[in-house]
N, C-alpha and C positions, 0 to 999 in steps of 0.2 A: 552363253545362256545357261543359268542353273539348271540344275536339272535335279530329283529327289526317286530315289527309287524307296518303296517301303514293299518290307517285304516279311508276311507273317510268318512264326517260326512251322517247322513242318510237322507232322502229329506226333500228337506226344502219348506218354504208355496211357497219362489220363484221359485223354482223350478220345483214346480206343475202350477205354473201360467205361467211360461216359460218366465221367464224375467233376463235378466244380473242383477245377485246379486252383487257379488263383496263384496265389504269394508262391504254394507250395513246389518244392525245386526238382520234378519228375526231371526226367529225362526223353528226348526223342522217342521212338519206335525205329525198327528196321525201314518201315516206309514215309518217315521223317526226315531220315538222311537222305534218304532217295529222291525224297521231295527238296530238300532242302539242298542238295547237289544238280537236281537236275535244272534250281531256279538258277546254280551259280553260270551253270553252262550257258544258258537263255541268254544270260549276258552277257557272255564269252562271245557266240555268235552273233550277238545283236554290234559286237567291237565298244562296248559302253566301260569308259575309263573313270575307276573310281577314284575320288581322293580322301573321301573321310568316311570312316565306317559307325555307326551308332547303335548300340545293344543296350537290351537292362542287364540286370543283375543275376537273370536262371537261364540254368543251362541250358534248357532247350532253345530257348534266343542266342546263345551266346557260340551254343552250336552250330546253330543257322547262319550265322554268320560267319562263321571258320569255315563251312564246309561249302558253301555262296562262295565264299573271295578264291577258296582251294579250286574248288570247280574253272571259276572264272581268271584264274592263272594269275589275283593279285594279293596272295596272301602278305604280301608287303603292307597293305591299306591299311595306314592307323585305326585302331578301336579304340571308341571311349564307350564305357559302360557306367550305364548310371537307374540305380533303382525308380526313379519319375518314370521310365520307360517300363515298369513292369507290367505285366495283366492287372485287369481290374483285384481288387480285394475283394473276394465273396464271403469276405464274414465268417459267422454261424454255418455258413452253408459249408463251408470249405471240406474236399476230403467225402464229403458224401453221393451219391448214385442220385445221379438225375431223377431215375424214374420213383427209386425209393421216396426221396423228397416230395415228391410229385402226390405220391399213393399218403403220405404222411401228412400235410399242410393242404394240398389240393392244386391240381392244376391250373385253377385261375393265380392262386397268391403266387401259386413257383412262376408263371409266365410273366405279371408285376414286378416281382425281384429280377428276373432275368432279361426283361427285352423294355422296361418303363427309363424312360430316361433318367429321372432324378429321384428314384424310390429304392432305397439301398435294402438290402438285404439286414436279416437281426446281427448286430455287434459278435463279436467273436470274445470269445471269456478269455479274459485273462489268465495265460498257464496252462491252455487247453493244449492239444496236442499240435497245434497249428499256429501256435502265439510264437511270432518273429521280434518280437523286445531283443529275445540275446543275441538273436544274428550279428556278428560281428560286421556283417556287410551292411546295414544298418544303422549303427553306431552312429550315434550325435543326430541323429531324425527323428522327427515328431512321425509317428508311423500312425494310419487311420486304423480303424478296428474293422471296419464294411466301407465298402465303397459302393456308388451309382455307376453309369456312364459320366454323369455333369461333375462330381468327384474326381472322377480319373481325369476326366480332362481340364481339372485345376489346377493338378499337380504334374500335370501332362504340360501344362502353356508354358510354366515360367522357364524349365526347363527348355522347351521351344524358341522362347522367344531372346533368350539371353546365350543358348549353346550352340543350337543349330541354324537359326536365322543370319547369323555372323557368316557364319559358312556360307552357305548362297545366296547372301548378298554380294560373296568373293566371283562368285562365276562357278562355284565349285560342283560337283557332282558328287551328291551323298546318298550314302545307303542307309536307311535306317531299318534293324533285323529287331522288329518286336514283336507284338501279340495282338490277337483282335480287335482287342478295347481300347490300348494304348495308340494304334495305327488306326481305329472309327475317328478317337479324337485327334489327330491331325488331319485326316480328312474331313473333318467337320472344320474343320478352323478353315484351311487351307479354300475350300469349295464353300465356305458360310452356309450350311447345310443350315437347316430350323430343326428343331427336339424330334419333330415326329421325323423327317427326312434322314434325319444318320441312324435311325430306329431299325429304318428297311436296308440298312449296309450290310452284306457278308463279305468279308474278307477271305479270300479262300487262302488254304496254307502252301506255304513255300512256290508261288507264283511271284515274280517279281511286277508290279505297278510302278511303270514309268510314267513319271508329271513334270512335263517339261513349263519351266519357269520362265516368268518376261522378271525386267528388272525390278520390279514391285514383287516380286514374288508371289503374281497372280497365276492362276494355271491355262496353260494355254494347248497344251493338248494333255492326254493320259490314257494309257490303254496296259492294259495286264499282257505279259510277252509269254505268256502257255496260253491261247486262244480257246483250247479245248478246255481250258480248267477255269475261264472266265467267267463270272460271277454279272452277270447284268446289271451296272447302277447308269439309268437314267444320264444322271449331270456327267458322269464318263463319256459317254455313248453322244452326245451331244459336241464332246469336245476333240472328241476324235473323228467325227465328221468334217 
């Protein structure tokens, strides 16, 4: 039986400072490792054998995932890392204080930009301080300027449907160590969630979400393995019953 574990990365220095990350390549926090060691262990003792590991392209994903497989005693597990998996693109916004944003444009437009399905954030300038054109990791992609949720999970699918679906259709058991937006849209694929349903998703960080697969790669149970750090979604909650 396939099986998919997804697992967000764990807090990062932006996130404690409460600023739109996005593209840009912060690093964990002291309690990001913490978080992201203690998801590897969950799976140490759960006995859950992985065989293919999946990361984007920023550290703090890529960390979550070294320190996941270290925990969980299989740092052997192949990694393939690919930018499709990164955070959403927050544009304009990138780099800036929540609440600042918030006092500057107004808390209805920043809450639009932030939790509306398909209503992206203003373009990001060309040459600004946040522009990934040069990123070598990059190279030869058509990169967005802003992204949606519906955006990210464009360039979230083909990568889905051509890299990792190969995979558990084998019977394989994969990890995939990404970020909020990037793991909303495969739980929206995966669970046919509707625009306004993946709206009301929180992903909590570095808790691992096991979804166990039938051979259709429909979900047949799913439950987060830190019960105390569980996130309530409905269509989970139904399937672990």
């Amino acid at each position: 039986m396939p099986k998919l574990i997804l697992l967000r990365h764990g807090q990062s220095q932006w996130n404690l400072e409460n600023r739109f990350t996005g593209w840009v390549d912060v690093n964990l926090t002291a309690e990001g490792e913490a978080q992201a060691t203690r998801g590897g262990e969950l799976i140490k003792e759960q006995g859950i054998e992985i065989d293919l590991a999946f990361t984007s392209v920023l550290t703090r994903a890529i960390r979550t995932c070294n320190l996941a497989l270290d925990a969980a005693g299989q740092t052997y597990v192949p990694v393939i890392k690919d930018w499709r998996l990164n955070e959403r693109h927050y544009g304009g916004l990138t780099g800036l204080d929540k609440a600042e944003t918030a006092a500057l444009h107004g808390e209805d437009q920043v809450k639009i930009w932030r939790r509306s399905y398909d209503v992206p954030p203003p373009e990001l300038e060309a040459g600004s301080d946040y522009d990934f054109a040069g990123d070598r990791r990059y190279a030869g992609s058509v990169l967005p300027l802003t992204e949606s949720l519906k955006t990210t999970l464009d360039r979230v699918l083909p990568f889905w449907e051509a890299t990792i679906v190969p995979e558990l259709k084998k019977g394989e058991t994969v990890l995939v160590a990404a970020h909020g937006n990037s793991i909303r849209a495969i739980i929206k694929l995966l669970f046919d969630l509707g625009d306004a349903a993946i709206l009301e998703v929180e992903v909590p960080t570095g808790n691992p979400l096991v979804i166990e697969l039938d051979d259709n790669l429909r979900p047949m149970s799913a439950h987060y393995l830190d019960v105390d750090r569980a996130n309530t979604l409905p269509v989970l909650g139904a399937l672990s019953s």
